[in-house]
C-alpha positions as CSV (number, residue, x, y, z in Angstrom):
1,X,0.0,0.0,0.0
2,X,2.9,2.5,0.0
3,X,2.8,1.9,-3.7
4,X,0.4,4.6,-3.4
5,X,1.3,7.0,-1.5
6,X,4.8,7.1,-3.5
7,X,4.6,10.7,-5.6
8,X,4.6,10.5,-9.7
9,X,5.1,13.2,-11.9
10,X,4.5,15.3,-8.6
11,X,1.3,13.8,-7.9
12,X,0.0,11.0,-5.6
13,X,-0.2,7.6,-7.6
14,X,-4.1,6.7,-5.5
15,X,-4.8,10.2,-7.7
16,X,-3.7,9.0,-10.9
17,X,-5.4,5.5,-10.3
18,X,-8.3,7.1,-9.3
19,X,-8.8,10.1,-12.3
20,X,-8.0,6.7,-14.7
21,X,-11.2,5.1,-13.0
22,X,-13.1,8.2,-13.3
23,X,-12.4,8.4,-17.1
24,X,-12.8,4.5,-18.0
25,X,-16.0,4.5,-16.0
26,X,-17.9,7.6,-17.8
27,X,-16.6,6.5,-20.8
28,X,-18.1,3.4,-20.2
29,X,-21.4,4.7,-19.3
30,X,-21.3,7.2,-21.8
31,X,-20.9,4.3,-24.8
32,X,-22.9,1.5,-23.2
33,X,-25.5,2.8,-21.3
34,X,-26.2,6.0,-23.0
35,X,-25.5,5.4,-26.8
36,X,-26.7,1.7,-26.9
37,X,-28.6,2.5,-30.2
38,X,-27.3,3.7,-33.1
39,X,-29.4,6.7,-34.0
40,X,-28.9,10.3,-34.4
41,X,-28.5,12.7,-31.4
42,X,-31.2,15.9,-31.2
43,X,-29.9,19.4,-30.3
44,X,-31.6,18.9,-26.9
45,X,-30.2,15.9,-25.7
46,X,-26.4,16.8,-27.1
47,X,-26.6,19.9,-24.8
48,X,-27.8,18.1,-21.6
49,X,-24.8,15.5,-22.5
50,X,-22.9,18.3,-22.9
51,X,-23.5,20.0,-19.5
52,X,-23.4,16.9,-17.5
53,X,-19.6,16.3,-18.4
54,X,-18.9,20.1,-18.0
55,X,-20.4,19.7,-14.7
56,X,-18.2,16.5,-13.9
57,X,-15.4,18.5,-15.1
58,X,-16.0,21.4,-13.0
59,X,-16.7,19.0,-10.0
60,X,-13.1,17.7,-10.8
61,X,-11.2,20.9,-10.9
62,X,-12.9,22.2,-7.7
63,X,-11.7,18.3,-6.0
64,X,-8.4,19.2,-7.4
């Protein structure tokens, strides 16, 4: 468990690991959950989408 307390590129390797998770699991729920058919998006949808992943962006910079 050291392993992840020991700093990389200036940063806490548990941050790293966890910013990946963050990533591979939206991504994930963006592609399979959300965009299981193949279809074309509306203008009204593509903005909510939109401002929920500014919003989890914004979340992240105020974590960090």
């Amino acid at each position: 468990m050291e392993f992840l307390l020991a700093d990389w590129l200036g940063t806490p390797v548990w941050f790293w690991l966890s910013f990946a998770v963050l990533v591979i699991g939206l991504t994930a729920f963006d592609l399979g959950i959300l965009h299981k058919d193949d279809r074309e998006m509306g203008i009204a949808e593509s903005l909510k989408l939109s401002a929920f992943y500014i919003g989890i962006a914004l979340l992240f910079g105020l974590w960090v």
